[in-house]
BAZA-48778 format. One record per residue (C-alpha): x, y, z; residue in one letter. Coordinates in steps of 0.1 Angstrom, whole numbers, plus 5000, padded with zeros to 4 digits. Each point is the difference from the previous one (the first is absolute). Layout:
// residues N
XYZa/...
***
This chain:
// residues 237
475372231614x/500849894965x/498449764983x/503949844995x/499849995038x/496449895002x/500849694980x/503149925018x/497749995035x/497249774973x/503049754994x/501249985036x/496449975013x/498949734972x/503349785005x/499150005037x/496349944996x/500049694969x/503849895005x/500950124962x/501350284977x/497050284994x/499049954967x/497550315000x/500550374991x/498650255025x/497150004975x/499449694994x/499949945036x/497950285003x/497149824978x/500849645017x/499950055038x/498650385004x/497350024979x/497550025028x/501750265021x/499350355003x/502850184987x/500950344996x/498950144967x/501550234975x/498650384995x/501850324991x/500950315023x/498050274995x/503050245005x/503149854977x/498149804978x/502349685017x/498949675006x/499049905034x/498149725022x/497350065020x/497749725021x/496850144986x/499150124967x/497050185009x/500850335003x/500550234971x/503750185010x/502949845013x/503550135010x/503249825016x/500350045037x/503750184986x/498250234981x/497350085022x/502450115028x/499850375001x/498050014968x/499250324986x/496650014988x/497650264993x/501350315019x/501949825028x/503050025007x/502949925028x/500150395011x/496249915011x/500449655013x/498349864968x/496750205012x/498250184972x/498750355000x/495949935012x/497250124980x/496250015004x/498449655000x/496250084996x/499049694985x/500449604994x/501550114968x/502450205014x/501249785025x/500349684974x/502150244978x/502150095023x/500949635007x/500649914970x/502750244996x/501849825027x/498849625000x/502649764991x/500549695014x/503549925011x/501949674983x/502949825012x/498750065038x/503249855022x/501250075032x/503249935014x/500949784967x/502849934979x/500349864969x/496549964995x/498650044960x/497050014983x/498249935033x/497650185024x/499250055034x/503549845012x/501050065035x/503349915020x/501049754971x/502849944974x/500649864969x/496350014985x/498749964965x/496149974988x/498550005032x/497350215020x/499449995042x/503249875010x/501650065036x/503149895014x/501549794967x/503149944987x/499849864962x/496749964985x/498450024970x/496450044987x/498349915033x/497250185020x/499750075036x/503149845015x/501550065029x/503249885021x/501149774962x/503049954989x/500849844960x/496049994992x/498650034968x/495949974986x/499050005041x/497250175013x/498650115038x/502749775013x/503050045028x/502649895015x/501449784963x/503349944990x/500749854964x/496249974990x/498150024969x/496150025003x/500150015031x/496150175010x/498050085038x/502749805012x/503350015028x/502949925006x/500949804968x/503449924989x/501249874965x/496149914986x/497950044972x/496550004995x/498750035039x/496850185014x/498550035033x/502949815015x/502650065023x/503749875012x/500549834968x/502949884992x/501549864962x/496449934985x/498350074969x/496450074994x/498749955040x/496150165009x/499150045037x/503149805014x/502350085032x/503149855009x/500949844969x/503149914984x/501149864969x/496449944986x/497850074967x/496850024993x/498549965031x/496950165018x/498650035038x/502649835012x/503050055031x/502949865010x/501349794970x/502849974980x/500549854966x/496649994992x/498250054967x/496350075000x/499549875033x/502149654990x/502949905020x/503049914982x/503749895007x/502350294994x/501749864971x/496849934981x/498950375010x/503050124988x/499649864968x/496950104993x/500950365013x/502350014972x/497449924974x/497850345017x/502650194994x/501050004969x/496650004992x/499550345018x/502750174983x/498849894964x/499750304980x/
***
């Protein structure tokens, strides 16, 4: 996935979300709404010298799932099925040497993915940029642990969300912002431990409602208005 197409799926999921133009560069998005998230980060392949992205930085050697396919290292080969010649292991020494010739830590992990870039771990999805643990996506960018999203961006351990930004430990969300620990939510901004709400800010442990703003019923008008006011406030730069 480019990052021409990346910000092409920002715009579309922004304009959905706030009602207006995205104003924000992938990066300055990035810093806004992501900051929190666990994102892939950048390391370097151990075999080409290329950049790559892996989920954790902890280990010391890292090589593309591409490259590591049938990877010729250290006396292996494909005549051999990739198994080295064995030699005497008589001590701890021994054994941690010979893992080292071979430990590296596969990058880019997907399975059954297409368009997916500088991401990790990314099974039966498309369209992915930034993002770690995602299953069963279309279009998302710099999220962790989704599954079953379509048009997400900045969400984390959620499902089941359409047209959502911030959207964490929480299901079946569509066009929303801001929610966590909630679920069937529908047009709201910045909603904690809710259900079944539509058209609603600000609100917490509460069910049910609909143009409600920290727990305040309103006419829809007035809500409206006021929604208007969040929004442009959100997307301020």
């Amino acid at each position: 996935m480019t990052k021409q197409e990346a910000q092409a799926v920002l715009d579309k999921i922004v304009a959905q979300v706030f009602g207006y133009k995205n104003p924000l560069t992938l990066e300055q998005f990035q810093e806004k709404f992501a900051f929190d998230v666990r994102l892939p980060q950048q390391v370097t392949d151990a075999i080409d010298g290329s950049v790559t992205w892996a989920q954790s930085t902890n280990p010391v050697k890292f090589v593309k799932q591409d490259n590591a396919r049938g990877l010729e290292i250290a006396g292996a080969s494909e005549e051999t099925d990739y198994l080295r010649p064995a030699r005497p292991l008589n001590a701890i020494e021994d054994i941690l040497a010979a893992w080292e010739e071979i430990n590296y830590t596969t990058t880019e992990r997907n399975t059954d993915s297409i368009n997916v870039s500088e991401s990790d771990v990314i099974k039966y999805s498309e369209n992915v940029f930034r993002s770690q643990d995602i299953n069963g996506c279309k279009n998302v960018l710099f999220s962790d642990g989704v599954h079953g999203c379509e048009f997400v961006a900045a969400c984390q351990r959620s499902g089941d969300a359409t047209f959502c930004i911030r959207i964490e430990d929480s299901g079946e969300c569509t066009n929303s912002f801001g929610i966590s620990w909630s679920g069937r939510i529908t047009n709201c901004f910045m909603m904690h431990d809710t259900s079944d709400m539509q058209d609603s800010m600000f609100c917490t442990n509460i069910s049910g409602k609909r143009f409600c703003i920290a727990n305040m019923q309103y006419e829809e008008a007035e809500y409206r208005r006021i929604r208007d006011v969040v929004a442009r406030w959100l997307l301020t730069n």
